[in-house]
C-alpha positions in Angstrom: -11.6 6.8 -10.8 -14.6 5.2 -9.1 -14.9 5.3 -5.2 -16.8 3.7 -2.6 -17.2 3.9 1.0 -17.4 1.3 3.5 -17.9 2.9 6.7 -18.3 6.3 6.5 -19.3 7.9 10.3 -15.4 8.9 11.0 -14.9 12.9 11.3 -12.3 12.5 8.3 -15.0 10.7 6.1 -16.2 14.6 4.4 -12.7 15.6 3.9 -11.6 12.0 2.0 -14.7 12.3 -0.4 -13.3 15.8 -1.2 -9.9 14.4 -1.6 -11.1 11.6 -4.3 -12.9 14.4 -6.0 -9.9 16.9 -6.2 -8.1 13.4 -7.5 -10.6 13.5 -10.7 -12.4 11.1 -9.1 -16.1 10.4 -8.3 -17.8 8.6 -5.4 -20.1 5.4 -6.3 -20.9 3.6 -3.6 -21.4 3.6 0.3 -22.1 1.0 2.7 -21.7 1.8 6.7 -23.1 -0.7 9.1 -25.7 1.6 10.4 -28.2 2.7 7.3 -28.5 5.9 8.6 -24.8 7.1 8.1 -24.6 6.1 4.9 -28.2 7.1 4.1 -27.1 11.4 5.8 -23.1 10.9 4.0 -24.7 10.0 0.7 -26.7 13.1 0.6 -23.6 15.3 1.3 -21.4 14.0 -1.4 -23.2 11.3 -3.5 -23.2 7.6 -4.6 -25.5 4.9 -3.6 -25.8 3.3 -0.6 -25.6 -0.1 0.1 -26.4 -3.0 2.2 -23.5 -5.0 2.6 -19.6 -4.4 1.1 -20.2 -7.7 -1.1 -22.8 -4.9 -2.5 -19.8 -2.3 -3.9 -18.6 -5.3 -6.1 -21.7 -4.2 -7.7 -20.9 -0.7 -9.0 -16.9 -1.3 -10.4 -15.0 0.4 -8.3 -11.0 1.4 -8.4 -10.6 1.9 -4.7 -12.6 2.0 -0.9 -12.1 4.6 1.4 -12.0 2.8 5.3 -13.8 5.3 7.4 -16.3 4.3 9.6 -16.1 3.7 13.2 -12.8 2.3 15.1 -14.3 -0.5 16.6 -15.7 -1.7 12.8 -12.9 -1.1 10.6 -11.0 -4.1 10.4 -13.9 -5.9 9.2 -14.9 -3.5 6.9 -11.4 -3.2 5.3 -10.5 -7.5 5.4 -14.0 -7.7 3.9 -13.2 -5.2 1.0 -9.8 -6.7 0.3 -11.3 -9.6 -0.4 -13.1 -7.7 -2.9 -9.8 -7.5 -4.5 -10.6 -3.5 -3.9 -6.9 -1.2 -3.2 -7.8 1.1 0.3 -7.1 4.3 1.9 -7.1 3.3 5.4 -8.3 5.8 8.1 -6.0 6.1 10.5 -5.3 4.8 13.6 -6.7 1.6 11.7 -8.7 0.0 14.5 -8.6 -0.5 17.6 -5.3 -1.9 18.5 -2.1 -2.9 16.3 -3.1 -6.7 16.0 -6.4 -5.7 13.9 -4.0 -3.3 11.7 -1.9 -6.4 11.2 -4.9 -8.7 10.3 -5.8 -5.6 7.4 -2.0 -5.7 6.4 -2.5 -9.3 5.9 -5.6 -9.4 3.9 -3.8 -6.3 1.7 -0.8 -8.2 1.5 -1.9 -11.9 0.4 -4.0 -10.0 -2.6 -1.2 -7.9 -3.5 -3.7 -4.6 -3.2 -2.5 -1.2 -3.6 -3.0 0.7 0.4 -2.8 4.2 2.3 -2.9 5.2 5.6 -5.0 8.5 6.1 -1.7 10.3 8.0 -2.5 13.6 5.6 -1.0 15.7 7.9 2.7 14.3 7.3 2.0 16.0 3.3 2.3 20.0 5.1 4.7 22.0 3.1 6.7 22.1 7.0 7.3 18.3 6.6 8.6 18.5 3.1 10.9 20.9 4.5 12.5 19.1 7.1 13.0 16.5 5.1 14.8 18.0 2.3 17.1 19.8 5.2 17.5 16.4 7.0 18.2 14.2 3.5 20.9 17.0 2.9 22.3 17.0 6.2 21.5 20.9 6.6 21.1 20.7 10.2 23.9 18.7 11.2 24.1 15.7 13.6 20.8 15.5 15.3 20.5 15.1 18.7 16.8 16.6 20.0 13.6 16.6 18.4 10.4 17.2 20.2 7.2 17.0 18.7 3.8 18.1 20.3 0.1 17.2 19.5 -3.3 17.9 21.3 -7.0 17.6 21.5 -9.4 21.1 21.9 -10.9 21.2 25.5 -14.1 22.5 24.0 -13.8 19.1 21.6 -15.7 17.2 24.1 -18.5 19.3 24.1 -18.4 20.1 20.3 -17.4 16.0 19.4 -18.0 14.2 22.4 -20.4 11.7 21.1 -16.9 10.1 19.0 -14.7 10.9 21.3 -16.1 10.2 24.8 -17.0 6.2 23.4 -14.8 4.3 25.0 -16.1 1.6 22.9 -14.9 3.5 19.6 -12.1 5.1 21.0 -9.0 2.8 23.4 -7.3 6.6 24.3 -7.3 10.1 22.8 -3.7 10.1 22.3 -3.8 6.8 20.0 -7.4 8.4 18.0 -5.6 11.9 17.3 -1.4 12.2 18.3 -1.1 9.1 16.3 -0.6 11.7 13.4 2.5 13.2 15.0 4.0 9.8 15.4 3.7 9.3 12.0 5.1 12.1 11.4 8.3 11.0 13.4 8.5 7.6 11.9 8.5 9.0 8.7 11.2 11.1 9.5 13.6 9.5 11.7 11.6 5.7 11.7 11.0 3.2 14.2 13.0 4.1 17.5 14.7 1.5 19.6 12.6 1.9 22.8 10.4 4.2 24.3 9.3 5.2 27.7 6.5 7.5 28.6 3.9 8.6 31.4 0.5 9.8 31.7 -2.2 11.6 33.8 -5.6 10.7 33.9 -8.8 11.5 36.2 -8.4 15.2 36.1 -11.4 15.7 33.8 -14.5 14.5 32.9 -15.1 13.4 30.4 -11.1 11.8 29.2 -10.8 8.6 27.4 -7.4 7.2 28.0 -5.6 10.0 29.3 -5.2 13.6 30.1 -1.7 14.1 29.1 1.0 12.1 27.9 4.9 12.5 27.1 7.1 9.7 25.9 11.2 9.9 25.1 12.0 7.4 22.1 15.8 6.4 22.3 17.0 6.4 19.0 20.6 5.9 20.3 22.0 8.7 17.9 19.4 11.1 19.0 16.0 11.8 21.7 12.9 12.2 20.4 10.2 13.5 22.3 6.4 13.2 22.0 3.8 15.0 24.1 -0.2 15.4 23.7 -2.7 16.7 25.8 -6.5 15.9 25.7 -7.7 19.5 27.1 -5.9 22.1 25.4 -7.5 25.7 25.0 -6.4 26.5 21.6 -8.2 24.7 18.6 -7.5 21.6 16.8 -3.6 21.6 15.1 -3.1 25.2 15.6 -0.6 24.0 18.4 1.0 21.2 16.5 4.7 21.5 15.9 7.8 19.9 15.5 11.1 21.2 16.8 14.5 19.4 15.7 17.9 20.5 17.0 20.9 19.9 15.1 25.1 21.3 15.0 24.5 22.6 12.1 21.0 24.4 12.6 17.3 23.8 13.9 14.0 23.8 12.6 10.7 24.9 14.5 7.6 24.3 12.9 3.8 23.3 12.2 1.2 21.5 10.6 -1.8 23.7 10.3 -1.0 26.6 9.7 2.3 26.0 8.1 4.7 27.8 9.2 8.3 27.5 9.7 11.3 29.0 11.1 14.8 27.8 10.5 18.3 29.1 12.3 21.8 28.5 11.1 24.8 30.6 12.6 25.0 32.3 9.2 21.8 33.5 9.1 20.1 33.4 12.3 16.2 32.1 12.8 14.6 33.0 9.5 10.8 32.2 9.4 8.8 31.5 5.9 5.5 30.1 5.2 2.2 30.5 7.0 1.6 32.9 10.3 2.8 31.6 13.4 0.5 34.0 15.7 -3.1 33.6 15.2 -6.0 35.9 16.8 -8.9 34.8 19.3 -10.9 32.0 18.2 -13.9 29.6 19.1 -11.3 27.3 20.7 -12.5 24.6 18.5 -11.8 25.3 14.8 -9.8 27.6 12.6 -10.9 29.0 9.3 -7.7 27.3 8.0 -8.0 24.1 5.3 -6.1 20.4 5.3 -7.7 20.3 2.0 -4.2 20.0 -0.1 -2.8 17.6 2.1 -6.0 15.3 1.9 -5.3 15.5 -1.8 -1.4 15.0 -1.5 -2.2 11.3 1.0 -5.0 10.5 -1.6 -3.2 10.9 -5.0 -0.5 8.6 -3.7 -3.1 5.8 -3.5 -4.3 7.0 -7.0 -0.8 7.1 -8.5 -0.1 3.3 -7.2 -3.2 1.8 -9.1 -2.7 3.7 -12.4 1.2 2.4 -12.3 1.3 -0.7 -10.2 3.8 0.9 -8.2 3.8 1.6 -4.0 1.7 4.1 -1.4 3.7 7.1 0.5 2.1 5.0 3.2 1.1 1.8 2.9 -0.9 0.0 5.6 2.6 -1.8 6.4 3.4 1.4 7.7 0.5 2.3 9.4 1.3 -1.3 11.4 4.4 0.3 12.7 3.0 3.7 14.1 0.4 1.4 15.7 3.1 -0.6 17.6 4.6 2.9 18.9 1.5 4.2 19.7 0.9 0.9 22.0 4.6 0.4 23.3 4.2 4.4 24.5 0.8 3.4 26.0 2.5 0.2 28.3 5.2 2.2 28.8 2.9 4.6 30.7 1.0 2.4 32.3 3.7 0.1 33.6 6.8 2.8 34.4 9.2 0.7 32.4 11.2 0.8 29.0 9.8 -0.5 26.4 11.7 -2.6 23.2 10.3 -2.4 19.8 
């Protein structure tokens, strides 16, 4: 399968050309708005660069992978679907939910194949929970909390993508916007949501320092957190904790581990470490490599059969609108319908 690139300066760009690969595919093409990303990505995993996306109509592609800046993608993406080109679709999407929705459009009226970039709702953990919540293992539900965070030492290490607040609207929508896909695909869209933040206590913060939001799902809480200056490194943190009559489930991302309690058995734990030693406080030595494979061969799947995404941009649309209701939530102190 033939792959291009339009837009290619997102973090997540490397580790999406490896995914395409590990899906027997090859990379073809790559146009970014500034010359000199495309020009330093090309020489790390291949293709020819372009000058324009009319120019990867050139080179017969299957499929575009969306990854270039926030504030560029939406144009980049409408202008490929036009192409009549399927996409993976970095996440957040853009810069708010309206310019997802324009994308969604474009997709929609030329019946393309699309997937969001969420890879980190493929962890074995995920699979997990949902084959305990589809078989009502844990019982009724009535908490889940879920928690997400950025590395302090991130702003130092990245700050050039994430201190931009011309690239970036908040932290919380650029990175925890994985974790709230991760809830919509479990539980989906809650009823309302109401949240608050802090903000001003570093330098430099785009958006917020910390934010928590409850999402009423009137059977059940859900609660999602994220901080912007946490010590550990990136995901190590991540987890999901859900609370049932029947049993509970504790668990992360990256590494993937997993403990599970039930009356019967007490907290059994499987799967990755837990506990990790002392690190740089910006990176593990730990891969997401699978489950960039995993989001990536669900696009690849949908063109060979003509059939639908894990993920579609549809959805991507809807963690968007949580993302932004938690946002006004914060920033006005009230409820907030979706």
């Amino acid at each position: 399968m033939r792959f291009g690139f339009t837009g290619a300066g997102h973090p997540h760009a490397l580790g999406w050309a490896q995914a395409a690969t590990d899906n027997g595919g090859e990379i073809v093409a790559i146009y970014d708005p500034n010359p000199e990303v495309a020009t330093e990505f090309a020489a790390k995993v291949g293709g020819t660069v372009v000058d324009s996306v009319e120019g990867l109509s050139e080179y017969g592609l299957d499929a575009v992978i969306v990854d270039g800046r926030c504030d560029e993608v939406t144009e980049l993406a409408i202008a490929a679907a036009s192409l009549g080109l399927p996409l993976l679709m970095e996440k957040p999407g853009g810069m708010n939910a309206a310019e997802l929705g324009r994308i969604m459009e474009a997709v929609q009226t030329k019946g393309l194949a699309s997937q969001m970039g969420y890879f980190l709702r493929n962890a074995a953990t995920v699979t997990e929970i949902k084959s305990a919540l589809s078989t009502g293992q844990l019982g009724q539900i009535s908490l889940v909390r879920c928690h997400a965070a950025m590395p302090h030492r991130a702003w130092d290490v990245m700050g050039t993508w994430f201190g931009d607040s011309t690239n970036i609207t908040s932290i919380f929508q650029e990175d925890a916007c994985h974790v709230v896909d991760i809830m919509v695909d479990l539980f989906g869209m809650p009823g309302s949501v109401t949240a608050a933040r802090t903000k001003g206590n570093f330098e430099p913060t785009v958006g917020e320092d910390a934010i928590a939001s409850i999402w009423d799902y009137d059977t059940h809480l859900g609660v999602v957190d994220f901080g912007a200056h946490e010590a550990n490194p990136w995901i190590e943190t991540w987890s999901i904790e859900i609370y049932g009559t029947a049993g509970a489930i504790r668990a992360g991302f990256a590494p993937e581990w997993l403990e599970r309690y039930s009356n019967e058995t007490g907290w059994v734990a499987s799967g990755e470490a837990r506990l990790t030693g002392p690190s740089d406080g910006f990176a593990r030595d730990a891969s997401s490599r699978e489950q960039y494979r995993i989001e990536m061969a669900s696009l690849v799947d949908a063109i060979r059969s003509g059939g639908t995404t894990t993920a579609p941009v549809s959805h991507g649309y809807d963690v968007f609108r949580v993302v932004e209701a938690i946002a006004r939530s914060a920033d006005t102190g009230s409820k907030v319908a979706l």
